[in-house]
C-alpha positions, 0 to 999 in steps of 0.5 A, a space after each residue: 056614464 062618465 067617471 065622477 069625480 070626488 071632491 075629498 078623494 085624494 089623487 094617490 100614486 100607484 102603490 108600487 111607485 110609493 113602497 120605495 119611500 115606505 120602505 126608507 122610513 121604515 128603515 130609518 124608523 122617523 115618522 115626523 116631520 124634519 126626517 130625511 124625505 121631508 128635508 129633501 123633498 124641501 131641498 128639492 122645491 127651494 130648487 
């Protein structure tokens, strides 16, 4: 039997790739949008 897919299932990243990022925002405790990871992550795609 082949593995379904499901259509309102996110595609995740493994934990351990995301803890990095986890880790910066809890460090500089900024939970909203205009923090220092959605200002790179908008440098990079103007890239």
């Amino acid at each position: 039997m082949e593995k379904p897919i499901y259509v309102t299932q996110p595609s995740l990243p493994d934990l351990e790739e995301f803890i990095p990022y986890l880790r910066e925002i809890w460090d500089n405790k900024i939970l909203t949008n205009n923090g220092p990871l959605h200002k790179k992550l908008e440098k990079e795609l103007a890239e």
